[in-house]
SETI-426632 format. One record per residue (C-alpha): x, y, z. Coordinates in steps of 0.02 Angstrom, whole numbers, plus 50000, padded with zeros to 5 digits. Layout:
BEGIN
XYZ ...
***
This chain:
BEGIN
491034945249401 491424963949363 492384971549500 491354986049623 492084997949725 491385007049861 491595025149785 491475040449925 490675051049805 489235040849777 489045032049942 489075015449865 489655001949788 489965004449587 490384994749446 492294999549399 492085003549226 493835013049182 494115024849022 495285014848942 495364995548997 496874993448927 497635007749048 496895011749233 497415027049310 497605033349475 498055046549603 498335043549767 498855056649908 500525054649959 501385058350149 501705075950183 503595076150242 503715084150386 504085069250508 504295051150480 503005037550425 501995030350582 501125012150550 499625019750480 500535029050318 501055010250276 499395004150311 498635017950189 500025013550081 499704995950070 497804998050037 498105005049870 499384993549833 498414979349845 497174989549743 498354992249598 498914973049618 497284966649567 496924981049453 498374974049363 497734956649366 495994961149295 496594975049163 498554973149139 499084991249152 499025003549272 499875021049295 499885025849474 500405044149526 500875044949705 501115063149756 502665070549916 501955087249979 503665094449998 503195111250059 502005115950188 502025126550353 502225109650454 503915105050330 504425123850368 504045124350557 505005108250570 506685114350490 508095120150594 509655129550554 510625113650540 509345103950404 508375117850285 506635112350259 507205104350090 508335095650159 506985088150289 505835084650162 507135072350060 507575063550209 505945060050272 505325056650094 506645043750087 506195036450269 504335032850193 504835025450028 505915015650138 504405011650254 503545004150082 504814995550009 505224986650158 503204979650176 503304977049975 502344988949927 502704992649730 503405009149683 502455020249580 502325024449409 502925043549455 503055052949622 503055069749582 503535081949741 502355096849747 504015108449738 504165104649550 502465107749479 502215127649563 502035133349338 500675121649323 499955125549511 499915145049464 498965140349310 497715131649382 497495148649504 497405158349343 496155150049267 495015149249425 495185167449447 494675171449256 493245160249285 492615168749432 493005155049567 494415162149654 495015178849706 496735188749765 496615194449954 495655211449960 496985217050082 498295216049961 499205203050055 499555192349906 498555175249974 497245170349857 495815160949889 494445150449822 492725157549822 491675141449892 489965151449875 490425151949678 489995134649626 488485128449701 489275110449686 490635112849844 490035099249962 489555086049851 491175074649911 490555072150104 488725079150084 488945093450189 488205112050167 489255128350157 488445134350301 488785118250411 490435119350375 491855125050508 492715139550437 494605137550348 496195138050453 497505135350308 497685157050308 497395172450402 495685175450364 495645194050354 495835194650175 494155182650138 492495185750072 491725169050174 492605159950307 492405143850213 493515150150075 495185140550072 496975144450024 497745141849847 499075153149849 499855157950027 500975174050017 502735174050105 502575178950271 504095188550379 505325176450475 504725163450349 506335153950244 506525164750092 507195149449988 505115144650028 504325157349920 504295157749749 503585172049627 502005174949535 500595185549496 500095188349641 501585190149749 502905179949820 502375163649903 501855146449892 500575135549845 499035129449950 499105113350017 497445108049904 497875117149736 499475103949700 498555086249708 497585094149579 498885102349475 499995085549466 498695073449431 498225082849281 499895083749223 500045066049234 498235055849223 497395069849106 496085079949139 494995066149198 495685050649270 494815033349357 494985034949556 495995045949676 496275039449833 496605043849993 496385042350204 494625042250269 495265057550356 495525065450186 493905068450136 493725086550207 494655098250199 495755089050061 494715080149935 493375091749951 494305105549913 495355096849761 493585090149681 492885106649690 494495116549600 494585103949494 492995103649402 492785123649423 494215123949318 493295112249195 494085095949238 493225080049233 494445076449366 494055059749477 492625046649429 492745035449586 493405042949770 494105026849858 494605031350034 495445017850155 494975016550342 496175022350483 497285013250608 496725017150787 497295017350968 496015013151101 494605019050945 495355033950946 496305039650758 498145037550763 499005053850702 500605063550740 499605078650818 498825068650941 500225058751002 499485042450990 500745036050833 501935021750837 503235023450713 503275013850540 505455009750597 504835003850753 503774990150713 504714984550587 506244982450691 505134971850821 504414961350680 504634952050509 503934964850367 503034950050313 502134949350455 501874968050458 501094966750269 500014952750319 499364959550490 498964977350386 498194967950244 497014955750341 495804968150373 494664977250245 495294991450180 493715004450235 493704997750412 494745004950546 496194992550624 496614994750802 498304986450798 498864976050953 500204963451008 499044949250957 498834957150809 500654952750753 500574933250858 499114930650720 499734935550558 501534926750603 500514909350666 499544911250488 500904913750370 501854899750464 500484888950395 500524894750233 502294893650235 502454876150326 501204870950163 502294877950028 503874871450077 503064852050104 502544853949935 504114857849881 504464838949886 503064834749776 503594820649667 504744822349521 503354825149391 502854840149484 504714848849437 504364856449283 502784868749377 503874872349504 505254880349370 503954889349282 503264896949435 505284899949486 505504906049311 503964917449335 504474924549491 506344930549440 505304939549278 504374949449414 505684953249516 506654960449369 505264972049315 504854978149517 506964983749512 506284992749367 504884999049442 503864993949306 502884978849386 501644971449274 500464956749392 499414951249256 500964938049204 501544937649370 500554918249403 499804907649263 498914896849365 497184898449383 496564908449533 495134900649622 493184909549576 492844911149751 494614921149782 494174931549612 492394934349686 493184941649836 494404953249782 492824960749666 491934964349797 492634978749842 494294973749872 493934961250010 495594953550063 494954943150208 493874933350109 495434931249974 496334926050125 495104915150208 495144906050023 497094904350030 496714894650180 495714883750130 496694878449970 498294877050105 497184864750196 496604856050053 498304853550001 499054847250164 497574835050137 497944829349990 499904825850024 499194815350174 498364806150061 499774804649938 498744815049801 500064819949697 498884829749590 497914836749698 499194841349798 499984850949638 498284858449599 498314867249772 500074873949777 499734881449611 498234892249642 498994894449827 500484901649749 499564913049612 498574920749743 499984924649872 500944931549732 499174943349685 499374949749867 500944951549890 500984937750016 502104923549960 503414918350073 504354911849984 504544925149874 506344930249866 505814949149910 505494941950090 507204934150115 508414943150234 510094946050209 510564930250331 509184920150278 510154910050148 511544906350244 510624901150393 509524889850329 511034884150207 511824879850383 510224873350435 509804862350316 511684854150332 511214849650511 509594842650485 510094833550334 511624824750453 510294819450568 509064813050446 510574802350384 510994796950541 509454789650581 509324782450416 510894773050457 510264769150637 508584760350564 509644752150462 510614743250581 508674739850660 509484751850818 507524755050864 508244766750994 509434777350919 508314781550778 506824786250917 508224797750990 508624806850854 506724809150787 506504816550969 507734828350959 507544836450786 505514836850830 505854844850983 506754858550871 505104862650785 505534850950626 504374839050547 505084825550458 504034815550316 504674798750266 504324798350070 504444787349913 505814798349867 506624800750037 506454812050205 506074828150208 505774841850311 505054857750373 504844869350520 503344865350600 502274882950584 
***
């Protein structure tokens, strides 16, 4: 099946035919620093991770640019004497990659910060100016601005009409010819930080908030790239305004727009300027980042996902299963020992190359991944029907240890395994394992293993009793114990 996505651009789904299959590219719009990550950066985040994780499984490489806007009037209006705006921007840009790591979300290829890339940003300016699509204040005031009524094109993105469109807020608007025209170069204002200006042809200032996702994905993906990505609420202004520089300048620029959906409150968007946020640091100290992932990652990507308590109760109660399934299987029989190593083996290989930020997928899990899961993920990137699949092949397993299936019961934990490790999902993945975890469940294991042995030894000496006892007590800790072949085992009922 050749994968679709549901490109913004064209209102529908398209066949994702890249420019080189041997190398996808992508831009996606990265957090503007001016406060930390709230739940829905991560789950805007994680869309496109998941994205690039089965892009990597279908074509093998892909460079992923990830922009920081590190300047911009919010970063400036948030800095105090005590923490220049520079200074605010690092910190928070470390509180977000923080925010991703922590949910597993891969690094990128490059992050450039918007701060670094002003040559290239005045060059694009220059170039739109020469060609007629952009213009210097006529009150001398240094802003510049782009001339929307020049290309007849501006609107394509979200199908709207010049004249339907609310006029610009992102500068004074004295200096315009048309109150749609929008910012690209904003000139330093009095009172402003003067470490937050820097020169050029026009005067001292600083870049438009549109002009720099433009200038850096060029300077990394080329002057046409496969899909920029982005918030649903990015579309316009934002994207708009980027697609329409862009290809004024004589860009190719983007080929497919793929914008996630939004986290909600009570239907209504969660954002900063409304109030309505719950911080990324928050949740995360309430719940296992596992959990977090799986609850962010269980709905489609393009729908909106009005997080609640229950919302948490239900990922935990289905990764417990999952969980519960892979750790039985860990006691397949002996033959079994050898897959197990490989898929070990496999695993260390792909945590090496995510410490190098260089994670490669396509290797990541040889086993073969079920059609119907392949169908899914295809389709437009639909991760509940991948999930619902998961499920099924954790219930078919189960079923198949009950019925002492060795083989089956291998076949299931294999493609279970291959597609947890696609999403990001596995838990038993060492990335998931807490700083206690190992010596907990070393400490654990010592105690179950002493009662196991001890009612060994009481069925033994046919004490019927004792041995009842002691099953009662370690089920009544949540622990399921399986008599084998090759022993007892067990594992915390999920």
């Amino acid at each position: 099946m050749t994968l679709r996505l549901h490109d913004t651009r064209a209102q529908q789904l398209r066949d994702f035919v890249p420019i080189d299959p041997s190398n996808v590219t992508m831009y996606v719009c990265g957090p503007t620093v001016q406060s930390g990550p709230h739940i829905g950066h991560v789950r805007a985040a994680l869309s496109f991770d998941l994205l690039r994780r089965w892009l990597q499984r279908r074509f093998g490489r892909v460079t992923f640019v990830r922009n920081v806007t590190d300047i911009d009037d919010k970063v400036l209006d948030n800095a105090t004497d005590g923490e220049p705006w520079w200074a605010l921007a690092y910190r928070i840009e470390q509180e977000f990659s923080q925010a991703y790591a922590a949910v597993g979300i891969l690094s990128p290829t490059c992050e450039p910060r918007a701060t670094g890339f002003i040559p290239q940003m005045q060059e694009l300016i220059a170039q739109l100016i020469e060609r007629g699509h952009a213009y210097p204040a006529a009150d001398g005031s240094g802003d510049v601005y782009f001339d929307v009524r020049s290309w007849p094109a501006y609107g394509e993105l979200t199908r709207q009409s010049v004249d339907a469109m609310e006029a610009a807020v992102d500068a004074d608007p004295r200096g315009k010819r048309n109150p749609q025209d929008f910012a690209l170069w904003k000139a330093a204002k009095p009172g402003e930080q003067a470490d937050a200006a820097w020169d050029s042809p026009w005067g001292s200032g600083r870049p438009g908030w549109h002009i720099e996702c433009s200038a850096m994905a060029k300077r990394y993906l080329g002057a046409e790239f496969d899909i920029h990505g982005g918030g649903l609420d990015l579309r316009f202004p934002h994207h708009e305004n980027e697609l329409a520089q862009s290809t004024a300048a004589g860009d190719g620029f983007a080929r497919y727009w793929v914008h996630n959906g939004l986290v909600t409150v009570g239907g209504q968007k969660m954002a900063k300027s409304l109030g309505n946020f719950t911080l990324a640091s928050d949740v995360l100290d309430e719940h296992d980042p596992l959990v977090v992932r799986y609850a962010l990652a269980a709905a489609h990507y393009r729908s909106s996902l009005d997080l609640s308590e229950s919302s948490w109760t239900e990922a935990e109660a289905a990764l417990g299963r999952i969980r519960s399934f892979l750790e039985r299987a860990q006691h397949l029989p002996e033959q079994n020992d050898i897959a197990r190593a490989q898929h070990e083996a496999q695993a260390d290989a792909r945590g090496t190359l995510l410490s190098s930020h260089a994670a490669d997928l396509d290797g990541a899990a040889t086993a073969s991944i079920p059609g119907s899961f392949a169908d899914a993920m295809d389709g437009d990137l639909g991760v509940p029907q991948a999930l619902a699949v998961v499920h099924d092949t954790v219930r078919r397993g189960n079923r198949a240890m009950d019925d002492d299936d060795a083989a089956g019961a291998e076949r299931a934990l294999n493609e279970a395994t291959a597609m947890l490790d696609v999403l990001g999902l596995n838990p038993l993945d060492p990335q998931w394992r807490r700083a206690d975890d190992s010596t907990t469940a070393s400490a654990l294991d010592g105690l179950v293993q002493t009662m196991i042995s001890q009612r060994a030894q009481a069925r033994a000496d046919k004490d019927w009793a004792a041995a009842d006892r002691i099953r009662d007590a370690i089920a009544a800790a949540g622990i399921i114990l399986e008599d084998t072949s090759d022993g007892t085992h067990w594992s915390i009922d999920g």
